[in-house]
C-alpha positions in Angstrom: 87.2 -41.9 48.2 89.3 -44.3 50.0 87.4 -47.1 50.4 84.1 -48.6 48.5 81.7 -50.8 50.3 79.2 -52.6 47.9 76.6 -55.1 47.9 78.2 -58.6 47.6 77.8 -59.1 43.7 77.5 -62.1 41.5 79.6 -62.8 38.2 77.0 -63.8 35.4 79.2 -65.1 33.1 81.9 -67.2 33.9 84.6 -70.0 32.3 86.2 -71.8 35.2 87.0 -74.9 33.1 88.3 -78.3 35.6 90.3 -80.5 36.6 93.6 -78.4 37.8 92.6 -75.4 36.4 89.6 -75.3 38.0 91.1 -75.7 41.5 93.4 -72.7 40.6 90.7 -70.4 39.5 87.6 -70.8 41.5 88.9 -69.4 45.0 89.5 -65.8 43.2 86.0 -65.6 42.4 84.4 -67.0 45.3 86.3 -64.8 46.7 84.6 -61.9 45.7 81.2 -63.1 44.2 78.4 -64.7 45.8 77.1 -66.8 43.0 78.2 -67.2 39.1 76.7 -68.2 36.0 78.8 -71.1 34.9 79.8 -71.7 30.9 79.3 -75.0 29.6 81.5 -75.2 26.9 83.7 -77.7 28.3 85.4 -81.2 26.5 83.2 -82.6 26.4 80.4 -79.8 26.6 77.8 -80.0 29.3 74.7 -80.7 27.4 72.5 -82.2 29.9 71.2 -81.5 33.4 72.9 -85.0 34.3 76.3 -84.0 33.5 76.0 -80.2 35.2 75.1 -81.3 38.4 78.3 -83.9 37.9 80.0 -80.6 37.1 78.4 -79.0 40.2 79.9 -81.1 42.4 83.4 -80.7 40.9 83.2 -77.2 41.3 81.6 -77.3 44.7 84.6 -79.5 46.1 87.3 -76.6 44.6 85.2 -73.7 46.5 87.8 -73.1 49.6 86.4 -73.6 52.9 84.0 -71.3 54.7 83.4 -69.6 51.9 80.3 -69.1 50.8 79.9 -69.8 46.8 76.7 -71.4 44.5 77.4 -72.2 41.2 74.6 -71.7 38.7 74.8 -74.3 36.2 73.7 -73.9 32.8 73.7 -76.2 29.6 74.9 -75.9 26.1 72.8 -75.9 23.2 73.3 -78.6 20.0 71.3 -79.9 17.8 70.3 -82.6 19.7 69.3 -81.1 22.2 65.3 -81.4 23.1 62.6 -79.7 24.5 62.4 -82.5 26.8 66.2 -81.7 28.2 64.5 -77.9 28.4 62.0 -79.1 30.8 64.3 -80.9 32.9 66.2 -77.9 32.8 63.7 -75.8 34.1 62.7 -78.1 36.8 66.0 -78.5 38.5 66.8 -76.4 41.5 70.9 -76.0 40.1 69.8 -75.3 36.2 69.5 -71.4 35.4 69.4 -71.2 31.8 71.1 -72.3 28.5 74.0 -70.7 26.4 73.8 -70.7 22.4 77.2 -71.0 20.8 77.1 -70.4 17.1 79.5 -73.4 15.6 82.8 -72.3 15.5 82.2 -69.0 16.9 84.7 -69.2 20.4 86.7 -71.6 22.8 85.0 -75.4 22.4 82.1 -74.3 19.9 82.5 -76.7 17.8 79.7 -78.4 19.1 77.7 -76.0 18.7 74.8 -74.9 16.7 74.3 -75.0 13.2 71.7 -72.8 12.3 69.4 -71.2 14.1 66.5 -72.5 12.7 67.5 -76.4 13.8 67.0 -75.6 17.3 63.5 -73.4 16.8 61.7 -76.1 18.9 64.3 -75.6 21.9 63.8 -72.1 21.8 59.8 -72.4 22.3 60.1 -74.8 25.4 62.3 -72.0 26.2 60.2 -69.7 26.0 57.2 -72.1 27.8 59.4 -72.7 30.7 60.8 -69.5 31.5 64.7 -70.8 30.9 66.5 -67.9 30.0 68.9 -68.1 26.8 72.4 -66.6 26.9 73.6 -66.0 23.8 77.8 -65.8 22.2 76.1 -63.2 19.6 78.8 -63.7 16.3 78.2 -65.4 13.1 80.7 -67.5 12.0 81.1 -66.6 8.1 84.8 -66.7 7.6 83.8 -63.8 4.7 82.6 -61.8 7.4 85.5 -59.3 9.0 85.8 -60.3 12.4 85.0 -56.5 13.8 81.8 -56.7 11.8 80.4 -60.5 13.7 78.5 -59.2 16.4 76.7 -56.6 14.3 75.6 -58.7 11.9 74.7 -61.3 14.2 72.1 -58.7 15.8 70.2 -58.0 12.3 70.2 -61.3 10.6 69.9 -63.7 13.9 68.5 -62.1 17.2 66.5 -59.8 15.4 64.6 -63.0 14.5 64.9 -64.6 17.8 63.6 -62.0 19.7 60.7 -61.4 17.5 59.9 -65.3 16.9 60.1 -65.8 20.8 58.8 -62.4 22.2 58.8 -64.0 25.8 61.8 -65.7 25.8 64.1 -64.1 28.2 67.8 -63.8 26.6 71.1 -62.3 28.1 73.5 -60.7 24.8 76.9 -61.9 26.4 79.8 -59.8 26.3 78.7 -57.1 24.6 81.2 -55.2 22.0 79.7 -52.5 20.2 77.2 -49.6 19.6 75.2 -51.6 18.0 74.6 -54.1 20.6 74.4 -51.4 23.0 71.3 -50.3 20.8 69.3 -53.5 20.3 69.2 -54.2 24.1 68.3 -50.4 25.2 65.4 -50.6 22.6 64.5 -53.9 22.8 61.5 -55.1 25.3 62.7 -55.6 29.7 63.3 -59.5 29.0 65.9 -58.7 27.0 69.5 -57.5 28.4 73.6 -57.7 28.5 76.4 -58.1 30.3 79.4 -56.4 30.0 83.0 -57.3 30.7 86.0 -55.5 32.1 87.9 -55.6 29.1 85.7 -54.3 26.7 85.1 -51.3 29.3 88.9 -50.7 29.5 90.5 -51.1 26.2 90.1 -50.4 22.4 91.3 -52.6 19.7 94.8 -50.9 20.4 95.5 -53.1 23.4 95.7 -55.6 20.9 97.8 -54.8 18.4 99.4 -51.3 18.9 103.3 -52.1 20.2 102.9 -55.5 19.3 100.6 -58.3 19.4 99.4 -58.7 23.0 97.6 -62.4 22.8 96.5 -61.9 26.8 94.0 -59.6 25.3 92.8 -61.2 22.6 89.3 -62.7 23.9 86.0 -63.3 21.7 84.3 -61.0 20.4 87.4 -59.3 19.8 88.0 -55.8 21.6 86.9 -53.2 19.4 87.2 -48.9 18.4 87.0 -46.7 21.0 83.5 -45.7 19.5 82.4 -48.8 21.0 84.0 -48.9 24.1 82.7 -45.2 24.8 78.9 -46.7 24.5 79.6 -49.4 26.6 80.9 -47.4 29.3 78.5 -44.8 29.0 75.7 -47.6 29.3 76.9 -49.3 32.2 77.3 -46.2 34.1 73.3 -45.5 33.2 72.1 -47.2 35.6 70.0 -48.9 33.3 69.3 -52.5 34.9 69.1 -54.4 31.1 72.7 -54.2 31.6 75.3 -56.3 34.5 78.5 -57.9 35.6 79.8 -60.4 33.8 83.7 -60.9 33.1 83.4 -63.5 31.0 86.8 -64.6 32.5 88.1 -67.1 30.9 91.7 -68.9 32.4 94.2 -70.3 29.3 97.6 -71.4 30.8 99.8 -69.0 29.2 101.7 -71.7 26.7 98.1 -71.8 24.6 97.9 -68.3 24.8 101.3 -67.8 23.8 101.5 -69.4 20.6 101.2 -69.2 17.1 97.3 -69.5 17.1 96.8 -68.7 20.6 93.6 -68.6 22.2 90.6 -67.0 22.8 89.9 -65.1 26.4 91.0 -63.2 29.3 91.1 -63.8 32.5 90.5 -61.7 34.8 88.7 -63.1 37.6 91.8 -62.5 40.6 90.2 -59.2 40.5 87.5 -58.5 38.6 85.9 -56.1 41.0 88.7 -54.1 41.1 89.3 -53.9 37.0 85.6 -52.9 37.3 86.4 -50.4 39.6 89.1 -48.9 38.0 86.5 -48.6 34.9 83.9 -47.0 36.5 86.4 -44.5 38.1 88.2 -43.4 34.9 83.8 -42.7 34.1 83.5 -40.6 37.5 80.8 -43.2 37.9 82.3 -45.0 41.2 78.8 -44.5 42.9 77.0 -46.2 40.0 79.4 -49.8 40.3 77.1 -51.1 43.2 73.8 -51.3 41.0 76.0 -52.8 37.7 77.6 -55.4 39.5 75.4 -56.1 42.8 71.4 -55.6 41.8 70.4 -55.4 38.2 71.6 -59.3 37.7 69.9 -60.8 40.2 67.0 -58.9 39.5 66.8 -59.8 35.5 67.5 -63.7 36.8 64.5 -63.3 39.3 66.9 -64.4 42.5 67.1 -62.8 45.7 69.8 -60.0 46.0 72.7 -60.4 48.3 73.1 -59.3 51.7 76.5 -59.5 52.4 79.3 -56.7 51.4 82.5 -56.5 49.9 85.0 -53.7 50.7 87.4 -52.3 48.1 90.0 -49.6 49.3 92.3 -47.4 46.8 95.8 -48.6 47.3 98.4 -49.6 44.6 99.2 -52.8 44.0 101.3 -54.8 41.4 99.2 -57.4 39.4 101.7 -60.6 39.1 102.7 -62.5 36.1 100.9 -65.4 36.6 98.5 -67.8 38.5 98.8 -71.2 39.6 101.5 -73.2 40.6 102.8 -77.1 40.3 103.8 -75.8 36.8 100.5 -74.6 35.6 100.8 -70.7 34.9 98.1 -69.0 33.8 98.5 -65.0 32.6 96.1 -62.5 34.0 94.8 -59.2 32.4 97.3 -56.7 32.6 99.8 -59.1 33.9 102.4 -56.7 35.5 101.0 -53.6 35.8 99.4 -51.6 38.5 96.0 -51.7 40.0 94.3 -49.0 42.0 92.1 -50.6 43.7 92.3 -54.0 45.9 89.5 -55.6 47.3 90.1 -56.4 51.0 
Protein backbone atom coordinates (compact mmCIF):
# COMPACT_ATOMS: atom_id res chain seq x y z
CA UNK A 1 0.00 0.00 0.00
CA UNK A 2 1.39 3.31 -0.96
CA UNK A 3 -0.87 5.59 -0.06
CA UNK A 4 -4.01 5.64 2.61
CA UNK A 5 -6.93 7.86 2.07
CA UNK A 6 -9.18 8.08 5.25
CA UNK A 7 -12.14 9.82 6.53
CA UNK A 8 -10.98 13.26 7.95
CA UNK A 9 -10.79 12.24 11.84
CA UNK A 10 -11.11 14.15 14.97
CA UNK A 11 -8.58 14.01 18.03
CA UNK A 12 -10.74 13.36 21.23
CA UNK A 13 -8.34 14.14 23.67
CA UNK A 14 -6.19 16.83 23.44
CA UNK A 15 -3.70 19.35 25.66
CA UNK A 16 -2.84 22.38 23.57
CA UNK A 17 -2.19 24.64 26.61
CA UNK A 18 -1.77 28.84 25.49
CA UNK A 19 -0.36 31.58 25.22
CA UNK A 20 2.99 30.73 22.96
CA UNK A 21 2.68 27.38 23.18
CA UNK A 22 -0.55 27.25 21.96
CA UNK A 23 0.25 29.16 18.76
CA UNK A 24 3.12 26.56 18.13
CA UNK A 25 0.97 23.54 18.56
CA UNK A 26 -2.45 24.05 17.26
CA UNK A 27 -1.63 24.24 13.40
CA UNK A 28 -0.19 20.43 13.56
CA UNK A 29 -3.45 19.30 14.63
CA UNK A 30 -5.74 21.28 12.66
CA UNK A 31 -3.85 20.20 10.28
CA UNK A 32 -4.84 16.86 10.31
CA UNK A 33 -8.11 16.71 12.53
CA UNK A 34 -11.36 18.18 11.96
CA UNK A 35 -12.39 18.83 15.45
CA UNK A 36 -10.74 17.99 19.05
CA UNK A 37 -11.79 17.53 22.47
CA UNK A 38 -9.91 20.15 24.33
CA UNK A 39 -8.31 19.47 28.09
CA UNK A 40 -9.08 21.92 30.72
CA UNK A 41 -6.52 21.53 32.95
CA UNK A 42 -4.93 24.80 32.48
CA UNK A 43 -3.47 27.61 35.20
CA UNK A 44 -5.74 28.51 36.12
CA UNK A 45 -8.11 25.41 35.17
CA UNK A 46 -11.20 26.05 33.07
CA UNK A 47 -13.94 25.44 35.38
CA UNK A 48 -16.75 27.25 33.96
CA UNK A 49 -18.50 27.64 30.64
CA UNK A 50 -17.55 31.48 30.99
CA UNK A 51 -13.88 30.95 30.89
CA UNK A 52 -13.95 28.04 27.92
CA UNK A 53 -15.59 29.99 25.52
CA UNK A 54 -12.72 32.81 26.57
CA UNK A 55 -10.49 29.88 25.92
CA UNK A 56 -12.34 29.22 22.59
CA UNK A 57 -11.57 32.21 21.26
CA UNK A 58 -7.82 31.98 22.12
CA UNK A 59 -7.60 28.93 20.35
CA UNK A 60 -9.80 29.95 17.49
CA UNK A 61 -7.41 33.05 16.75
CA UNK A 62 -4.14 30.41 16.67
CA UNK A 63 -6.09 27.98 14.03
CA UNK A 64 -3.98 29.09 10.68
CA UNK A 65 -5.97 30.42 8.04
CA UNK A 66 -8.34 28.59 5.75
CA UNK A 67 -8.18 25.89 7.68
CA UNK A 68 -10.92 24.39 8.88
CA UNK A 69 -10.74 23.52 12.86
CA UNK A 70 -13.74 23.50 15.87
CA UNK A 71 -12.57 23.22 19.18
CA UNK A 72 -14.74 21.25 21.57
CA UNK A 73 -14.52 22.76 24.89
CA UNK A 74 -14.87 20.98 27.97
CA UNK A 75 -14.69 21.87 31.78
CA UNK A 76 -12.90 20.62 34.68
CA UNK A 77 -14.44 19.19 37.58
CA UNK A 78 -13.78 20.52 41.50
CA UNK A 79 -15.45 20.61 44.22
CA UNK A 80 -17.17 23.45 43.66
CA UNK A 81 -18.33 22.87 40.88
CA UNK A 82 -22.44 22.69 40.62
CA UNK A 83 -25.09 21.05 39.00
CA UNK A 84 -26.08 24.48 37.97
CA UNK A 85 -22.51 24.99 35.99
CA UNK A 86 -23.68 21.25 34.46
CA UNK A 87 -26.72 22.75 33.04
CA UNK A 88 -25.08 25.57 31.57
CA UNK A 89 -22.80 23.12 30.26
CA UNK A 90 -25.17 21.20 28.60
CA UNK A 91 -26.91 24.11 27.08
CA UNK A 92 -24.03 25.69 25.34
CA UNK A 93 -23.51 25.07 21.73
CA UNK A 94 -19.25 25.00 22.40
CA UNK A 95 -19.56 22.74 25.81
CA UNK A 96 -19.11 18.81 25.06
CA UNK A 97 -18.53 17.27 28.27
CA UNK A 98 -16.49 17.51 31.52
CA UNK A 99 -13.06 15.80 32.53
CA UNK A 100 -12.58 14.28 36.21
CA UNK A 101 -8.98 14.73 37.39
CA UNK A 102 -8.40 12.82 40.58
CA UNK A 103 -6.18 15.45 42.85
CA UNK A 104 -2.77 15.11 42.14
CA UNK A 105 -3.20 12.37 39.67
CA UNK A 106 -1.39 14.35 36.31
CA UNK A 107 -0.15 17.80 34.72
CA UNK A 108 -2.34 20.80 36.84
CA UNK A 109 -4.49 18.29 39.00
CA UNK A 110 -4.15 19.80 41.84
CA UNK A 111 -7.33 21.29 41.52
CA UNK A 112 -8.84 18.61 41.20
CA UNK A 113 -11.16 16.25 42.98
CA UNK A 114 -11.01 14.96 46.26
CA UNK A 115 -13.16 12.17 46.49
CA UNK A 116 -15.42 10.91 44.51
CA UNK A 117 -18.24 11.03 46.58
CA UNK A 118 -17.95 15.14 46.94
CA UNK A 119 -18.93 15.58 43.50
CA UNK A 120 -21.95 12.72 43.47
CA UNK A 121 -24.49 15.58 42.77
CA UNK A 122 -22.41 16.76 39.62
CA UNK A 123 -22.40 13.40 38.33
CA UNK A 124 -26.39 13.13 38.45
CA UNK A 125 -26.98 16.49 36.52
CA UNK A 126 -24.58 14.69 34.47
CA UNK A 127 -26.29 12.06 33.98
CA UNK A 128 -29.89 14.27 33.59
CA UNK A 129 -28.29 16.40 30.92
CA UNK A 130 -26.60 13.98 28.84
CA UNK A 131 -22.95 15.70 29.49
CA UNK A 132 -20.57 13.11 29.00
CA UNK A 133 -17.78 12.61 31.70
CA UNK A 134 -14.18 11.90 30.61
CA UNK A 135 -12.30 10.53 33.09
CA UNK A 136 -7.92 10.52 34.07
CA UNK A 137 -8.78 6.90 35.57
CA UNK A 138 -5.68 6.72 38.56
CA UNK A 139 -5.88 7.00 42.21
CA UNK A 140 -3.53 9.01 43.77
CA UNK A 141 -2.35 6.87 46.89
CA UNK A 142 1.32 7.47 47.01
CA UNK A 143 1.25 3.61 48.62
CA UNK A 144 -0.11 2.46 45.53
CA UNK A 145 2.82 1.31 42.80
CA UNK A 146 2.33 3.58 40.00
CA UNK A 147 1.82 0.46 37.43
CA UNK A 148 -0.99 -0.72 39.61
CA UNK A 149 -3.16 3.21 39.50
CA UNK A 150 -5.35 2.59 36.70
CA UNK A 151 -6.38 -0.88 37.83
CA UNK A 152 -7.28 -0.04 40.96
CA UNK A 153 -8.90 2.96 39.99
CA UNK A 154 -11.38 0.64 37.75
CA UNK A 155 -12.50 -1.60 40.93
CA UNK A 156 -12.69 0.77 43.73
CA UNK A 157 -13.87 4.11 41.74
CA UNK A 158 -15.57 3.56 38.24
CA UNK A 159 -16.96 0.45 39.21
CA UNK A 160 -19.11 2.68 41.43
CA UNK A 161 -19.54 5.38 39.05
CA UNK A 162 -20.77 3.40 36.41
CA UNK A 163 -23.20 1.50 38.55
CA UNK A 164 -24.36 4.69 40.68
CA UNK A 165 -24.97 6.56 37.29
CA UNK A 166 -25.96 3.74 34.83
CA UNK A 167 -26.81 6.54 32.16
CA UNK A 168 -24.16 8.67 32.48
CA UNK A 169 -22.10 8.49 29.39
CA UNK A 170 -18.19 8.34 30.31
CA UNK A 171 -14.98 8.21 28.06
CA UNK A 172 -11.87 6.00 30.19
CA UNK A 173 -8.99 8.38 28.84
CA UNK A 174 -5.91 6.94 27.80
CA UNK A 175 -6.31 3.66 28.37
CA UNK A 176 -3.12 1.45 29.75
CA UNK A 177 -3.94 -1.87 30.52
CA UNK A 178 -5.79 -5.27 30.20
CA UNK A 179 -7.76 -4.42 32.73
CA UNK A 180 -9.18 -1.33 31.37
CA UNK A 181 -9.42 -2.90 28.09
CA UNK A 182 -11.88 -5.32 30.11
CA UNK A 183 -14.14 -2.97 31.99
CA UNK A 184 -15.02 -0.99 28.73
CA UNK A 185 -15.55 -4.23 26.42
CA UNK A 186 -18.00 -5.60 29.19
CA UNK A 187 -19.37 -2.62 30.34
CA UNK A 188 -22.90 -1.26 28.82
CA UNK A 189 -22.55 1.05 24.94
CA UNK A 190 -22.42 4.40 26.95
CA UNK A 191 -19.35 3.54 28.20
CA UNK A 192 -15.95 3.59 26.04
CA UNK A 193 -12.01 4.63 25.63
CA UNK A 194 -9.66 6.16 23.82
CA UNK A 195 -6.45 5.08 23.09
CA UNK A 196 -3.15 6.87 22.45
CA UNK A 197 -0.22 6.34 20.07
CA UNK A 198 2.14 5.75 22.68
CA UNK A 199 0.55 3.19 24.65
CA UNK A 200 -0.02 1.32 21.11
CA UNK A 201 3.71 1.58 20.26
CA UNK A 202 5.81 1.11 23.28
CA UNK A 203 6.16 -1.05 26.61
CA UNK A 204 7.47 0.24 29.73
CA UNK A 205 11.00 -0.33 28.10
CA UNK A 206 10.85 2.88 26.16
CA UNK A 207 11.11 4.34 29.34
CA UNK A 208 13.70 3.06 31.10
CA UNK A 209 15.70 0.35 29.08
CA UNK A 210 19.15 2.27 27.82
CA UNK A 211 18.45 5.00 30.01
CA UNK A 212 15.78 7.14 31.26
CA UNK A 213 14.01 8.55 28.25
CA UNK A 214 11.77 11.52 30.02
CA UNK A 215 10.03 12.30 26.32
CA UNK A 216 8.14 9.16 27.10
CA UNK A 217 7.21 9.42 30.25
CA UNK A 218 3.38 10.63 30.01
CA UNK A 219 0.52 9.70 32.63
CA UNK A 220 -0.63 6.81 33.16
CA UNK A 221 2.72 5.66 32.65
CA UNK A 222 3.51 3.18 29.66
CA UNK A 223 3.18 -0.22 30.78
CA UNK A 224 4.21 -4.38 30.00
CA UNK A 225 3.85 -5.45 26.75
CA UNK A 226 0.90 -7.62 28.09
CA UNK A 227 -0.93 -4.43 28.07
CA UNK A 228 0.16 -2.96 25.08
CA UNK A 229 -0.77 -6.32 23.14
CA UNK A 230 -4.61 -5.84 24.45
CA UNK A 231 -4.63 -2.45 23.51
CA UNK A 232 -3.64 -3.06 20.13
CA UNK A 233 -5.52 -5.98 19.58
CA UNK A 234 -8.73 -3.85 20.81
CA UNK A 235 -8.27 -1.04 18.62
CA UNK A 236 -7.78 -3.04 15.63
CA UNK A 237 -11.38 -4.87 16.60
CA UNK A 238 -13.28 -2.63 15.22
CA UNK A 239 -15.09 -2.38 18.22
CA UNK A 240 -16.58 1.43 18.18
CA UNK A 241 -16.43 1.73 22.45
CA UNK A 242 -12.95 2.38 21.49
CA UNK A 243 -11.21 5.88 19.35
CA UNK A 244 -8.50 8.36 18.70
CA UNK A 245 -7.25 10.27 21.10
CA UNK A 246 -3.44 11.23 21.53
CA UNK A 247 -3.66 12.78 24.45
CA UNK A 248 -0.76 14.96 23.14
CA UNK A 249 0.43 16.96 25.44
CA UNK A 250 3.37 19.80 24.45
CA UNK A 251 6.20 20.49 27.51
CA UNK A 252 9.03 22.64 26.21
CA UNK A 253 11.82 20.35 26.50
CA UNK A 254 13.76 22.25 29.61
CA UNK A 255 10.58 20.80 32.00
CA UNK A 256 10.83 17.71 30.42
CA UNK A 257 14.45 17.55 30.79
CA UNK A 258 14.93 17.88 34.34
CA UNK A 259 15.27 16.40 37.51
CA UNK A 260 11.41 15.89 38.02
CA UNK A 261 10.48 16.34 34.56
CA UNK A 262 7.07 16.22 33.47
CA UNK A 263 4.31 14.35 32.57
CA UNK A 264 3.18 13.82 28.61
CA UNK A 265 4.07 13.35 25.16
CA UNK A 266 3.54 15.06 22.35
CA UNK A 267 2.80 13.84 19.49
CA UNK A 268 0.37 15.79 17.74
CA UNK A 269 3.00 16.96 14.45
CA UNK A 270 1.88 13.58 13.38
CA UNK A 271 -0.28 11.72 15.13
CA UNK A 272 -1.95 10.16 12.20
CA UNK A 273 1.06 8.86 11.04
CA UNK A 274 2.36 7.29 14.63
CA UNK A 275 -1.21 5.80 14.43
CA UNK A 276 -0.42 4.53 11.21
CA UNK A 277 2.70 3.10 11.85
CA UNK A 278 0.77 1.16 14.83
CA UNK A 279 -1.90 -0.20 13.01
CA UNK A 280 0.67 -1.38 10.38
CA UNK A 281 3.14 -3.27 12.66
CA UNK A 282 -1.00 -4.98 13.58
CA UNK A 283 -1.59 -5.73 9.69
CA UNK A 284 -4.65 -3.79 10.59
CA UNK A 285 -3.97 -0.67 8.15
CA UNK A 286 -7.63 -1.17 6.77
CA UNK A 287 -9.06 -1.06 10.28
CA UNK A 288 -7.28 2.86 11.07
CA UNK A 289 -10.21 4.61 9.19
CA UNK A 290 -13.13 3.31 11.68
CA UNK A 291 -10.56 3.96 14.98
CA UNK A 292 -9.69 7.31 14.17
CA UNK A 293 -12.54 8.75 11.68
CA UNK A 294 -16.15 7.11 12.85
CA UNK A 295 -16.47 5.45 16.17
CA UNK A 296 -15.78 9.04 18.07
CA UNK A 297 -18.11 10.96 16.46
CA UNK A 298 -20.57 8.44 16.72
CA UNK A 299 -20.15 7.75 20.75
CA UNK A 300 -20.25 11.92 20.99
CA UNK A 301 -23.56 11.85 18.92
CA UNK A 302 -21.93 14.46 16.15
CA UNK A 303 -22.04 14.24 12.53
CA UNK A 304 -19.10 12.31 10.84
CA UNK A 305 -16.69 14.10 8.63
CA UNK A 306 -16.79 14.40 5.02
CA UNK A 307 -13.59 15.53 4.11
CA UNK A 308 -10.32 13.15 3.67
CA UNK A 309 -6.90 13.07 4.60
CA UNK A 310 -4.18 11.27 2.49
CA UNK A 311 -1.24 9.55 4.08
CA UNK A 312 1.43 7.97 1.65
CA UNK A 313 4.45 5.50 2.88
CA UNK A 314 7.58 7.48 2.47
CA UNK A 315 10.45 7.92 5.02
CA UNK A 316 10.91 10.81 6.77
CA UNK A 317 13.17 12.08 9.65
CA UNK A 318 11.05 13.31 12.69
CA UNK A 319 13.15 16.67 13.95
CA UNK A 320 14.30 17.48 17.33
CA UNK A 321 12.10 19.95 18.24
CA UNK A 322 9.11 22.30 17.66
CA UNK A 323 8.77 25.84 17.96
CA UNK A 324 10.92 28.59 17.50
CA UNK A 325 11.68 32.26 19.10
CA UNK A 326 13.42 30.01 21.75
CA UNK A 327 10.58 27.90 22.75
CA UNK A 328 11.55 24.14 21.82
CA UNK A 329 9.38 21.61 22.47
CA UNK A 330 10.57 17.70 21.96
CA UNK A 331 8.27 15.40 19.95
CA UNK A 332 7.81 11.51 20.31
CA UNK A 333 10.53 9.89 18.89
CA UNK A 334 12.42 12.96 18.31
CA UNK A 335 14.95 11.89 15.72
CA UNK A 336 14.04 8.88 14.39
CA UNK A 337 12.21 7.75 11.26
CA UNK A 338 8.66 7.73 10.35
CA UNK A 339 7.07 5.59 7.64
CA UNK A 340 4.32 7.24 6.90
CA UNK A 341 3.69 11.19 6.15
CA UNK A 342 0.47 12.64 5.86
CA UNK A 343 0.30 14.78 2.66
Amino acid sequence: MKTLTLTRPDDWHLHVRNGEILKAVLPHTARQFARAIIMPNLKPPITTVAQALVYREEILRSVPVGVDFTPLMTLYLTGLTTPYEIKNASESEHVYACKLYPAGATTNSDKGVTGIKTIYRVLEAMEKYDLPLLIHGEVTDEKVDIFDRERLFIETVLTDISQDFPGLRIVVEHVTTKEAVQFVQSSDANIAATITPQHLLFNRNALLAGGIRPHNYCLPVIKREQHRLALVEVAISGNPKFFLGTDSAPHLSALKENACGCAGCYSAFAALELYAEAFEQAGALDKLESFASFHGPDFYRLPRNSGTVTLEKISWNIPSFYGEHGLSITPLKANEELSWKMR
